[in-house]
C-alpha positions in Angstrom: 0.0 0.0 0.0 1.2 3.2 -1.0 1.7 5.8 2.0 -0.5 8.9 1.7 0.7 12.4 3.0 -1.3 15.4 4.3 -0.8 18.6 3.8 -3.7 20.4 5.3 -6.2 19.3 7.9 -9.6 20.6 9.3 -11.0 20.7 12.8 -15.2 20.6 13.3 -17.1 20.0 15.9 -20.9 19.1 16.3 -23.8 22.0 17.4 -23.7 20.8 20.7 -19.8 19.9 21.1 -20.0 16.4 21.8 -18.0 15.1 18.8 -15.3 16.2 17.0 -14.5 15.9 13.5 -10.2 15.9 11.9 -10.9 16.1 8.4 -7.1 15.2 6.3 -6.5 16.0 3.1 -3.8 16.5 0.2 -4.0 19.9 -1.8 -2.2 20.1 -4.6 -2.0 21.7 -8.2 -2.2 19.5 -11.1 -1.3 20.6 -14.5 -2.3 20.2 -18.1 -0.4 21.2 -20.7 -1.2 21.7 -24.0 0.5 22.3 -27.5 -1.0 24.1 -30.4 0.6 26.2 -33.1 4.0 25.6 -31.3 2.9 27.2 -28.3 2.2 25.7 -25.1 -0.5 26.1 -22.4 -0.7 25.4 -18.9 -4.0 24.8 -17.1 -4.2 24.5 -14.0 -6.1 24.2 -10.7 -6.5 23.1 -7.5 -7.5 19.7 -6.5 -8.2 18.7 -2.9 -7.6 14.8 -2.1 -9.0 13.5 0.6 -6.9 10.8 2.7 -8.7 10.7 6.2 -11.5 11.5 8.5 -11.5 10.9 12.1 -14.4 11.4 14.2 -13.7 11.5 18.4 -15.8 12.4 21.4 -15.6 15.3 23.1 -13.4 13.3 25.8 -10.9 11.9 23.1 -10.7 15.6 21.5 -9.5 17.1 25.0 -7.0 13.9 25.2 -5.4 14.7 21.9 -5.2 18.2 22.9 -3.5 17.5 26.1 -0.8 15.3 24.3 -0.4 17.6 21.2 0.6 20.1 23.9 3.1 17.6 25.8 4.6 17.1 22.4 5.4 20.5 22.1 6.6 21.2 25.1 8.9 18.5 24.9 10.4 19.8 21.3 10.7 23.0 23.3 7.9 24.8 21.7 6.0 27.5 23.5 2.7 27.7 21.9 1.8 30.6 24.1 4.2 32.6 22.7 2.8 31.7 19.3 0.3 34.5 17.5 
């Protein structure tokens, strides 16, 4: 199986906050060229790939929170010092 990679993610949550949604996904720019008369074209535009979607409670969002922050702190990042 070939290994996907994210580029961008996105964070939702339900109307009543009980779930939360982490929503993957590769965005890149694919081109098409095209020749005509000796001259060539470039279209292109953006496509959006999905690779994964997660769905956690309320419980396992503060969890991930909690280590995401004990990750940075132990790579020495200070996220309150972050705009």
């Amino acid at each position: 199986m070939r290994p996907q990679f994210c580029n961008t993610f996105n964070v939702t949550r339900n109307k009543n906050g009980t779930e939360v949604s982490l929503n993957f996904s590769h965005v890149y720019t694919d081109h098409n060229f095209t020749f005509k008369d000796g001259n060539m074209t470039d279209v292109s535009a953006q496509l959006v790939e999905p690779i994964a979607s997660v769905l956690v409670s309320r419980e396992g969002a503060v969890a991930l929170a909690k280590l995401l922050n004990r990750v940075m702190d132990d790579m020495g990042v200070d996220l309150d010092g972050l705009d």
